[in-house]
N, C-alpha and C positions, 0 to 999 in steps of 0.2 A: 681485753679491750683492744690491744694491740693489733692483736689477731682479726677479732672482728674488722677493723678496718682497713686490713690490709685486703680481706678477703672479700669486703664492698670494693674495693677501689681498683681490683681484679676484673671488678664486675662493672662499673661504673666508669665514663671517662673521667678526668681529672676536673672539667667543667662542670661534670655534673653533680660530682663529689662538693665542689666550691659551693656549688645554687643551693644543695641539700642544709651544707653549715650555714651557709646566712641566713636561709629558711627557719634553721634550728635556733639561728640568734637572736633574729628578732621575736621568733618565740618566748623564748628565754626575758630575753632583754621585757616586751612586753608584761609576762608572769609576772616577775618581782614588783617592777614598776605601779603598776598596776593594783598589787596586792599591796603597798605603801600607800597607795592613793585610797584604795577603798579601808583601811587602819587610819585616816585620817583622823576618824573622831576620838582616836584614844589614842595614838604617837605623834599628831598636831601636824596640821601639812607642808610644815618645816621640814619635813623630817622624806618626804616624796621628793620638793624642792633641792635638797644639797644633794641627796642621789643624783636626781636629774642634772645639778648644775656639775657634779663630779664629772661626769659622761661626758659633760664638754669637752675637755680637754682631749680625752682620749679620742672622740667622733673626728677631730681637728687631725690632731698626730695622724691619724689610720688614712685621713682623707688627705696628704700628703706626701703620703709614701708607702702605701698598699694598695697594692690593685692585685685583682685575681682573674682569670680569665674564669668565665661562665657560658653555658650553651649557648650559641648561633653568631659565635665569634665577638661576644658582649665582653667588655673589660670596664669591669669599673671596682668601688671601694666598700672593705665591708662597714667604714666608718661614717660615708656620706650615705650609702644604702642603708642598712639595717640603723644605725644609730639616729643619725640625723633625722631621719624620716620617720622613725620611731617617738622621735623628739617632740615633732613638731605636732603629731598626731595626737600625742598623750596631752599637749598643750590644747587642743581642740576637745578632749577631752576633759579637761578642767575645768572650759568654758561651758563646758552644755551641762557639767551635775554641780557645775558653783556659778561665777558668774566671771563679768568683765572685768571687775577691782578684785579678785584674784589672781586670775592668768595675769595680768599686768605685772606682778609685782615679779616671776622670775626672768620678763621678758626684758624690764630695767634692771636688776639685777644681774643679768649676765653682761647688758652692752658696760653696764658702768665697772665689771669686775672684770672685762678687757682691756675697755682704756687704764685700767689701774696695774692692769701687769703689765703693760708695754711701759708704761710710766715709773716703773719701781724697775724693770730690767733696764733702763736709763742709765737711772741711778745709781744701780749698781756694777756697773761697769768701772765705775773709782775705786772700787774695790782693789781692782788691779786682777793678778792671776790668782792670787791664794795660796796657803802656803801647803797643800798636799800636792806630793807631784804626782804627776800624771791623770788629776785630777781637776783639768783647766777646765774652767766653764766655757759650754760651746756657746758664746752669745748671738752668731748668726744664725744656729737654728732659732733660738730663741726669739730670737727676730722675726724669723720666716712664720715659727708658728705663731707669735704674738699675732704679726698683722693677717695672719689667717683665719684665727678667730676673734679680730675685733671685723674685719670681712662678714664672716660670717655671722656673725653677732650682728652686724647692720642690716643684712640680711635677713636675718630670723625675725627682727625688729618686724620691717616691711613683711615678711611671712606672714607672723601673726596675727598683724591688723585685717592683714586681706585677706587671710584663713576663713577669721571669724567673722566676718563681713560679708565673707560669700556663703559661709557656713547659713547665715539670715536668708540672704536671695536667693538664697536655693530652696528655701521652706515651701515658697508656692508652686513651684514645679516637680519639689519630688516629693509633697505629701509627708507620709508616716515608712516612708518608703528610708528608713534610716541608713542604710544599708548604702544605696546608692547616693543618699546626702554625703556621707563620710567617704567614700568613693570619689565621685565629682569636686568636692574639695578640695580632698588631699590631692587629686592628677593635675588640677589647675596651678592648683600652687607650687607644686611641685617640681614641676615642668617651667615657670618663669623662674624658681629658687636655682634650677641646674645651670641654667641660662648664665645667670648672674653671681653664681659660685665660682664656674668656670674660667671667667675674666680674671677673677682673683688669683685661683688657684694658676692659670695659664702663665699670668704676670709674675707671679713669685716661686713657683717651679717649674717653667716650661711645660707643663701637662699637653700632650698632642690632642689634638682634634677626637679622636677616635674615644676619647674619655668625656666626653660631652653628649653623644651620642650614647654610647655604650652606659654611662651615669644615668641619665634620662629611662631609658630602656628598665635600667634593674631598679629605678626609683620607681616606677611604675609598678611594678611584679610584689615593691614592698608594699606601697599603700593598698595593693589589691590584698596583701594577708594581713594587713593595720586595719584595714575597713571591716574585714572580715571578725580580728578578734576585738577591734572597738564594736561591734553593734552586738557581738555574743555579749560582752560586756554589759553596755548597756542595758539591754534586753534582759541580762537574765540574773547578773551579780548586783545591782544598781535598781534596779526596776520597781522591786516590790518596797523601796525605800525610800524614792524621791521619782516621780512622774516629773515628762517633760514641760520644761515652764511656759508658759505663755509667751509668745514670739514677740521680743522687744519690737520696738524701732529699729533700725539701723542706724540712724543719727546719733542715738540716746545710746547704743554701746558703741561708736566712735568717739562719744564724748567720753565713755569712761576709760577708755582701752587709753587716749591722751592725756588722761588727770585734765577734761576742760572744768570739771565737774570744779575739782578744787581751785580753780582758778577762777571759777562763779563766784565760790565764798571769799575768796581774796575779795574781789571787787566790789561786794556786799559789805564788807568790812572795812574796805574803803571808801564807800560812796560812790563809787561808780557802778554804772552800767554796764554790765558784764557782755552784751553785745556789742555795743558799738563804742564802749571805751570813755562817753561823755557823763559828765556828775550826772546823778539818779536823784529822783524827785524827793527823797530824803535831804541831799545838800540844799534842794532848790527851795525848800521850804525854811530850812537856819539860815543858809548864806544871803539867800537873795531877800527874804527882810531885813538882815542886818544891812546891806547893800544897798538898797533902798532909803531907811534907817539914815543911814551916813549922809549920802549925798543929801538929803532933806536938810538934816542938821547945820553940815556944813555950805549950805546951800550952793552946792556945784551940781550939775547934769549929769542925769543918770538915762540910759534907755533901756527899753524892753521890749523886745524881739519874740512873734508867738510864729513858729514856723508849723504848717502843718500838710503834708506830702498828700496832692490830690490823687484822689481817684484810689487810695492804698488797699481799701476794703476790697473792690473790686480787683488790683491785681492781685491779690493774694488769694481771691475766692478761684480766681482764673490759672493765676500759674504755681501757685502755692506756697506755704509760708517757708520754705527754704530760701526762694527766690526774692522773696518779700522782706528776709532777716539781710538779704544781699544788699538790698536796695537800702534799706535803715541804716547799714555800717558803711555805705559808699558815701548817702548823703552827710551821714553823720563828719565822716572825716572832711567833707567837701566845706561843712560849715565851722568845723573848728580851724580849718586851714586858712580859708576866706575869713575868718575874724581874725584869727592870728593869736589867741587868747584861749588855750584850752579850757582853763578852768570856767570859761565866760559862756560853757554851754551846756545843758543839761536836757536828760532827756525827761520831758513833762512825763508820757506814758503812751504807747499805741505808735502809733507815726507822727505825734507832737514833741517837739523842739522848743526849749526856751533858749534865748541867748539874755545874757543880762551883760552891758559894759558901763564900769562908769566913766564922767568926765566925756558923755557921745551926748552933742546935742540933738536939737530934733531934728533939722537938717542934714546933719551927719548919720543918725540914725538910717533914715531914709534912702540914701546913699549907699550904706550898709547891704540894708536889706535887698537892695536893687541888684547889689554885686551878687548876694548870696543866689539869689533867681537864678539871675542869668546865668553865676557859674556850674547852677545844677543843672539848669538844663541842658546846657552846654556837653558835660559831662556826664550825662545820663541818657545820653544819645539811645535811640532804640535799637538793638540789636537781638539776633534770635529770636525775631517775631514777638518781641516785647514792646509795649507802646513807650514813649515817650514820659518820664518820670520829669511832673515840676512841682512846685511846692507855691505856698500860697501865704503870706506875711503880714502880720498885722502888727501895729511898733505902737509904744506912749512909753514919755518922756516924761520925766521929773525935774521939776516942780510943774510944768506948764499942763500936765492930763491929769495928774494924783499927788498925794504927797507921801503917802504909804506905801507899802507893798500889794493889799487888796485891791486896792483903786486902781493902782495902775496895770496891775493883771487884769481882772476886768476890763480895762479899756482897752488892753490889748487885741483882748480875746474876743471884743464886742467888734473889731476894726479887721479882726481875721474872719470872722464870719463874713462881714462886709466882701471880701476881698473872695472869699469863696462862691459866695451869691453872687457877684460880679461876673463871676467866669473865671475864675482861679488863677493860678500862675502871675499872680498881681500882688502889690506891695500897696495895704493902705495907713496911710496915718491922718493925722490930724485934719492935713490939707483935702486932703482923696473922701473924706467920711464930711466936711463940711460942705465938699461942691455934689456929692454924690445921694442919692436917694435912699429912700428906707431901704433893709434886706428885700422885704416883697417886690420890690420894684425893682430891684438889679437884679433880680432873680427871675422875675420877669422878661425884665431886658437881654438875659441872657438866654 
């Protein structure tokens, strides 16, 4: 074998010798990998995972202190080339033959088993030196490469999400055209990862300019043999076992790549509203009878506040409901802020708002709701060719409109329609509904 090699490298310059091994490695590296991923069903994908999260280490070590030269005066690392990029492609890979609540779990799993080694090499500095001599722990490499791969680990974080994200937006441009999706991907993201490795690595070993360049360069040459043995892959070891899935949303796999998913069921199991943060019509139906309830009893003033955002069908049909969920959590915060009372607001359902406070008379009520207007509109100012967001209030007070909680919803809700018939962005209660005309006629009138 010796022989052999000496007898290539006679033949070959020493550059080219270098491009041929790293060639060979991410071959290599790819094979096994690869071959653990597809043994999932029967050695558990644990088992792909600690390989992959093993190669950490080493991708890190190699990416601070090996560099080879390669054809056209390119210098870069066989650890941030072959490994890294290898890494992140097989992560891309997860995502398209399982899903998003997969790939997530070793993307958390590596940033939090970084912060965990810098954090226990801390610690263990009280150690002192140990009693083998000449066996002192180096703790400033330890150092260097901790914060090099919790770097990179933040990094691969951001890699990730934007991998698989563009992995999606790329589906209507490149078709079935697999080959150049996996391609396009990998060079985009790979290209802002060299970017932002380099800071790190520049900051904590001096690394010259010419390894930014030169990294960039051979990061490319690997995702072109990554794309190449991910789409044989695909195509042809994967293919006859599981067809490609049905193209999510991209919303809906950004919520799962961030756990928003479980942070839904948090808030379901809390009574809240998982988008805008305010109690959910669940609370508003126990809380606000009992609240109601009380103040009747003890006969002190209660109001009730029916808030409901004009014109919302229509922007939402016009700029769409991402824009539409924007406008919900803006106003939402705007009215728990302006009450000053979080739990005193819930959301009814659609672009409806209840606010319930007790001890607000009806005049204070009023008052209230005025603030509430003005400070949405105020703060909802149109921008980016969006119209102007206001909202429309209709309020009954306890004991004087209901003595219940159905009565007085109803009359709320009978004083918001008013208020909307009117021409909207208006506050009516008691006073505004007794000097004012039927629905038909303000509706009219406007």
């Amino acid at each position: 074998m010796s022989n052999f090699l000496a007898a290539e490298t006679s033949v070959l310059s020493p550059a080219a010798v270098n491009a041929l091994l790293m060639a060979a490695e991410a071959i290599v590296y790819f094979a096994v990998l690869s071959g653990l991923f597809r043994a999932r069903t029967r050695l558990g994908i644990g088992t792909f995972f600690c390989a992959l999260g093993v190669m950490h280490f080493l991708e890190t070590y190699l990416a601070g202190i090996l560099y080879v030269s390669l054809p056209f005066g390119i210098v870069a690392s066989p650890g941030s080339t072959v490994l890294f990029t290898g890494k992140l492609m097989l992560l891309l890979l997860v995502y398209i033959r399982e899903d998003a609540v997969v790939v997530r779990q070793p993307i958390y799993g590596l940033l939090l088993g970084n912060v965990l080694l810098l954090a226990l090499a801390a610690l263990m500095r009280w150690h002192g030196t140990g009693v083998l001599e000449g066996h002192a722990a180096d703790f400033g490499f330890l150092d260097e490469m901790g914060a090099l791969m919790v770097w990179g680990t933040l990094i691969l974080f951001v890699d990730c999400i934007m991998m698989i994200l563009l992995y999606e937006k790329l589906r209507a441009a490149t078709g079935r055209r697999l080959l150049l999706r996996l391609f396009a991907t990998g060079a985009l993201i790979l290209s802002f990862d060299q970017g932002a490795f380099f800071c790190g690595l520049h900051y904590l070993t001096g690394a010259p300019l010419s390894v930014l360049f030169g990294g960039w360069a051979a990061k490319m040459a690997a995702v072109a043999i990554y794309a190449v043995l991910g789409a044989i892959y695909l195509r042809y070891v994967e293919f006859a076992r599981r067809r490609d899935k049905t193209a999510p949303r991209v919303r809906d796999v950004f919520d799962l790549l961030t756990y928003r998913e479980r942070y839904e069921e948090l808030m379901a199991r809390s009574g809240r509203d998982a988008l805008t943060g305010a109690l959910d019509r669940g609370r508003l139906e126990r809380e606000g009878r009992n609240r109601v309830a009380a103040a009747a009893l003890s006969g002190r003033p209660l109001s009730l506040l029916i808030l409901d955002i004009d014109h919302f069908k229509s922007f939402n049909d016009r700029f769409g409901h991402t824009a539409g969920d924007v406008v919900l959590l803006r106003i939402a915060r705007i009215v728990m802020r302006t009450v000053g009372v979080e739990d005193a607001v819930f959301r009814f359902g659609g672009e409806e708002f209840v606010v319930i406070v007790p001890d607000l008379s009806r005049a204070a009520a009023h008052t209230l709701g005025e603030r509430i207007r003005r400070d949405v509109a105020s703060h909802m100012d149109a921008d980016a060719g969006t119209p102007l967001v206001t909202v429309s209030i209709g309020l009954a007070t306890c004991a004087e409109d209901a003595s219940d909680y159905d009565g007085l919803f109803e009359c709320a809700d009978r004083r918001l329609y008013l208020a909307k018939s009117a021409g909207r962005n208006r506050v009516v209660g008691r006073n505004e509904e007794s000097r004012g005309a039927s629905p038909t006629t303000q509706a009219m009138r406007a």
